[in-house]
C-alpha positions in Angstrom: 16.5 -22.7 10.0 19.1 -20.1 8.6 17.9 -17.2 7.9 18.6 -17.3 3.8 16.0 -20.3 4.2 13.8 -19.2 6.2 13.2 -16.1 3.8 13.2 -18.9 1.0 10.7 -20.2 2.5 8.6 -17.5 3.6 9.0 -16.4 -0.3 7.3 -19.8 -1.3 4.7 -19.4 1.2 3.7 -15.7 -0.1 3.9 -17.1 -4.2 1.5 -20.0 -3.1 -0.8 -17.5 -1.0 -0.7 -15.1 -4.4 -1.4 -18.2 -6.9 -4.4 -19.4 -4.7 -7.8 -19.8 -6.4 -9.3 -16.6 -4.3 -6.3 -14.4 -5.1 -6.7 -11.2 -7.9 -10.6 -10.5 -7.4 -11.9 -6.7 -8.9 -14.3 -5.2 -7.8 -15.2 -1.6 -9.2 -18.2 -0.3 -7.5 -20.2 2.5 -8.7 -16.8 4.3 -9.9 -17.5 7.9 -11.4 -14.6 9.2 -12.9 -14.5 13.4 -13.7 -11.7 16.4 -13.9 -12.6 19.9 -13.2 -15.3 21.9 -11.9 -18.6 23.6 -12.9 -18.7 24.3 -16.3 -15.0 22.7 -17.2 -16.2 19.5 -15.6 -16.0 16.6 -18.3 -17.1 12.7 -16.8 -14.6 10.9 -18.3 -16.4 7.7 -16.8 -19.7 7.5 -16.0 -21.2 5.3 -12.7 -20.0 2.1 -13.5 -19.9 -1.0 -12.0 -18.0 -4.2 -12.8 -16.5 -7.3 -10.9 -13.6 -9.5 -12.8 -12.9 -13.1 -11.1 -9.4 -14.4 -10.0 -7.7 -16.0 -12.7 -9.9 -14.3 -15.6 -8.6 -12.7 -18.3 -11.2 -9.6 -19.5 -10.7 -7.2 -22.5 -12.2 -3.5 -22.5 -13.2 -2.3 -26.0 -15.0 0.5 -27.3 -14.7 3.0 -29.2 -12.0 6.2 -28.9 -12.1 8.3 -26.0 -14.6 6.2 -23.9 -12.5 6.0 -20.5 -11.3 2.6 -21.0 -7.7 3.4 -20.4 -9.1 5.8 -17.2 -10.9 2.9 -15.6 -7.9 0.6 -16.3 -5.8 3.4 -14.7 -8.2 3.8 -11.4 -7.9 -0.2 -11.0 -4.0 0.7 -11.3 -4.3 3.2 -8.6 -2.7 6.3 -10.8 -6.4 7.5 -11.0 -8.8 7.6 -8.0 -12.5 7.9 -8.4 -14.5 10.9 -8.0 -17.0 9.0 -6.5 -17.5 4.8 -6.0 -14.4 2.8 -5.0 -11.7 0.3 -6.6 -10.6 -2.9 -4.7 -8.7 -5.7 -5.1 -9.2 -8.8 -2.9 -11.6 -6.5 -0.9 -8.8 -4.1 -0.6 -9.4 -0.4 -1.3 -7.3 0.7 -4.1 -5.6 4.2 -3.2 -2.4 4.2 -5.0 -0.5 1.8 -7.5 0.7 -1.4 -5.2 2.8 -4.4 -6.3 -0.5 -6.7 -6.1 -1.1 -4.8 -10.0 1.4 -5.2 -12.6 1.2 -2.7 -15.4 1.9 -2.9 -19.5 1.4 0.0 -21.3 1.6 0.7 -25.2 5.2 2.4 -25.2 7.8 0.0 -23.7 9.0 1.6 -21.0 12.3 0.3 -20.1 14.8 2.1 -18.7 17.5 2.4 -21.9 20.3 2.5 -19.8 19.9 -0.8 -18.1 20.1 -4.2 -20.0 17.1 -6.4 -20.5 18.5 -9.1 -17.3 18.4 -5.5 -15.0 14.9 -4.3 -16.5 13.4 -7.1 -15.0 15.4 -7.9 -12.3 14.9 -4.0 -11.1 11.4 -4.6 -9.3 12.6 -7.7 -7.8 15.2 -6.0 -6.0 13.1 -3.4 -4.9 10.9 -5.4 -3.4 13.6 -7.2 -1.7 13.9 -10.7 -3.3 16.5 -12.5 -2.3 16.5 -14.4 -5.1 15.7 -11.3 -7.6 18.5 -12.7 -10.2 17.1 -16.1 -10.3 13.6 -15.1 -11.0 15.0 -12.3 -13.7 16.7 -15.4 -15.5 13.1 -17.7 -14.7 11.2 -14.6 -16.7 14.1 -13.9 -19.4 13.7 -17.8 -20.1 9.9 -17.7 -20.3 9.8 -14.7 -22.9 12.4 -16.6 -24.6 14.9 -13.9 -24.3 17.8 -15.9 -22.3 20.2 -14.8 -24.8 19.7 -11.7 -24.9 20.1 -11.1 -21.0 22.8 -8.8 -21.5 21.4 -6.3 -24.5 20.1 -2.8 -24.2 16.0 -2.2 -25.0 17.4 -0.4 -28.1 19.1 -3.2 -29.7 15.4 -5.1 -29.6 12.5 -5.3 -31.6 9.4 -3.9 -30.4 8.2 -7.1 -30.2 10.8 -8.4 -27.9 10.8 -5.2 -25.8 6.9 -5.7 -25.5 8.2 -9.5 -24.2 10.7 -7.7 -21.6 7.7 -5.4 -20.5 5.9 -8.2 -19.7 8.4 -10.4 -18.2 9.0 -7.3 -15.9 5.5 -6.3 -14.8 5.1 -10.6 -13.9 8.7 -10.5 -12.2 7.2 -8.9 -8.8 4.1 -12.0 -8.8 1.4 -9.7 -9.6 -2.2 -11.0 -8.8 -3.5 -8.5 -11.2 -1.7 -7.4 -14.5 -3.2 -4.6 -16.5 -2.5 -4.3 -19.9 -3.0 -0.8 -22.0 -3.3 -1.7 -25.8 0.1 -3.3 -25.3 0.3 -4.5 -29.0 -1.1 -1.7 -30.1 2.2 -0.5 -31.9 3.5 -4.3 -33.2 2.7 -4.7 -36.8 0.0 -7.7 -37.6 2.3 -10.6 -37.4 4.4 -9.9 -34.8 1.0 -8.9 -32.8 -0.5 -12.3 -33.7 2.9 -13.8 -32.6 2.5 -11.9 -29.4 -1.1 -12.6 -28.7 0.1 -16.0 -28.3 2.6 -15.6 -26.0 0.6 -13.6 -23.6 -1.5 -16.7 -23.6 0.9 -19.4 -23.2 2.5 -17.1 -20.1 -0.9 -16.4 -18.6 -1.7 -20.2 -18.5 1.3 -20.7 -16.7 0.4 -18.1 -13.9 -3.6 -17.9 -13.8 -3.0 -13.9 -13.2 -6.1 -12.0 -13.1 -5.8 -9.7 -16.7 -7.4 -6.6 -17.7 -6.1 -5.6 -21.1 -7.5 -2.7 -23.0 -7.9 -2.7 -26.7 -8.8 -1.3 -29.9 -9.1 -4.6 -31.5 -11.8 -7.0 -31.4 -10.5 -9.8 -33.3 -7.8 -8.9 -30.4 -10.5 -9.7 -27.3 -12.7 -12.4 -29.1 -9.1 -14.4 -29.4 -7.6 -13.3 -25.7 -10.5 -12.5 -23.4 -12.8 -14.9 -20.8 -15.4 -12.2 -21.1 -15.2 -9.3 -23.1 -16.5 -5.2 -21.9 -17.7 -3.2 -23.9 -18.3 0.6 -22.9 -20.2 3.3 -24.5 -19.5 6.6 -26.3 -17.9 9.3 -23.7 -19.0 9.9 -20.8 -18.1 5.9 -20.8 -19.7 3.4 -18.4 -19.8 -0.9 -18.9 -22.9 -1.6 -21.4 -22.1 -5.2 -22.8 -20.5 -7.9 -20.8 -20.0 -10.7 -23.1 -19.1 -14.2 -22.0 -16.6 -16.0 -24.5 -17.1 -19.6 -25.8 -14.1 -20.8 -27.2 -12.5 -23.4 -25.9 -8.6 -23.1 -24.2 -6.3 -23.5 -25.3 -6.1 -21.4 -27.9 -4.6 -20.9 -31.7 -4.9 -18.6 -33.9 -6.5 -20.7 -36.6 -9.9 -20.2 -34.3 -10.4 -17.2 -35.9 -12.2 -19.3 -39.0 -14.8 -20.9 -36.5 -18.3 -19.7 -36.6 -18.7 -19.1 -32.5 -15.5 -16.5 -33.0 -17.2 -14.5 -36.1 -20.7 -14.5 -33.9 -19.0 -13.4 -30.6 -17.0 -10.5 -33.3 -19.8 -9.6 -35.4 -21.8 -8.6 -31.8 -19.1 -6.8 -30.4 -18.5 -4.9 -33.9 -22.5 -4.3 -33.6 -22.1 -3.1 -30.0 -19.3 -0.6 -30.8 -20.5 0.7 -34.3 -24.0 1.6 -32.2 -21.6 3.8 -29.8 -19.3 5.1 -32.3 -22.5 6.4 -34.6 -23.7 7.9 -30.8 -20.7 10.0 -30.2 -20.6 10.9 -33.4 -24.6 12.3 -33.6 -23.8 14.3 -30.1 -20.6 15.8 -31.7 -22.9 17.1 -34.8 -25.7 18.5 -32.4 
């Protein structure tokens, strides 16, 4: 077999192996999260434990300042525990690997590349051979084909949200973390959005962990939905979703969506009226 093939093949092999039904597993185990010492020590996350399925896509609400982004960053590897452990496939976590893919709220491209170079950059660097075909397979995903050759400036935020994510899913991912990555879209082009995520997602079965502010947000995106409490923040709802998938945004009228909403808002209004009893003592 020629070499070109051979690393063809080899390619197919590792895509299958990162697709499989076992592939994108989290497990955070008694994480403690905390910066500084003695008296300037703050617990930005408090002993928390939580394990996310392959192929599940959870949300993390709560309310400001709870350590939802910090535990989203420790499963990243940007952050690592102060006590407790991160793993991924029964991996330890200690730095950010190309098994995560990452979203955050700011876009994040690199302004001097066009959007076709944006996301065939991590291709490259993890020597693809065939990084320009799989930057055209994403560009055509995000519907952005014809737009290949345009700098992020000369986008919408909406479209440069759709690069972001065709970037972080260009390396196969078997995790992707999101942080609150519509969180700067106005309310239609985040609806529009919300949608996509879904339809790409379905396609790839990518373990997701997306942090939000929302909850109509989660209720429509998330398998299960976590909910943490006031700072110091640890995991204290886990709330299985039953709508059906797929999914449109004309759910949002059905009576399981408004019951699934009104207990999250319940949840978080109890935590927000917490932190804001200990800031008054």
């Amino acid at each position: 077999m020629k070499t070109d093939e051979k690393a063809a093949q080899d390619k197919k092999v590792r895509l299958e192996n990162r697709f499989s039904a076992n592939r994108g597993h989290i497990s955070v185990n008694q994480v403690l999260i905390s910066y500084g010492e003695n008296s300037d020590r703050n617990v930005a996350v408090e002993e928390t434990s939580v394990e996310i399925k392959p192929q599940e896509f959870v949300c993390l609400l709560g309310p400001s300042g709870c350590g939802k982004s910090t535990l989203l960053n420790a499963i990243a590897g940007f952050v690592q525990p102060t006590q407790g452990r991160v793993s991924i496939d029964d991996i330890l976590v200690d730095g950010p690997g190309p098994d995560r893919g990452m979203v955050f709220q700011q876009y994040s491209l690199l302004p001097w590349k066009t959007i076709f170079e944006n996301i065939a950059l991590g291709p490259r660097l993890s020597n693809d051979i065939e990084a320009s075909k799989t930057a055209e397979n994403f560009l055509d995903m995000v519907g952005l084909a014809k737009y290949r050759n345009h700098y992020p400036a000369e986008l919408s935020g909406g479209m440069q949200q759709r690069v972001g994510i065709a970037r972080a899913l260009a390396t196969y991912p078997s995790v992707l973390l999101m942080d609150e990555p519509f969180g700067a879209l106005d309310a239609q082009t985040r609806l529009v959005m919300q949608e996509s995520l879904l339809n790409v997602w379905s396609k790839f079965g990518t373990t997701v962990v997306f942090v939000t502010h929302d909850v109509d947000e989660a209720v429509f995106l998330a398998d299960r939905v976590l909910i943490m409490s006031a700072s110091p923040g640890r995991v204290v709802a886990d709330l299985r979703n039953p709508l059906p998938r797929p999914r449109s945004q004309n759910m949002s009228t059905r009576d399981d969506f408004n019951e699934l909403k009104q207990q999250c808002l319940g949840i978080i209004r109890e935590e927000s009226m917490r932190t804001f009893e200990l800031q008054n003592e």
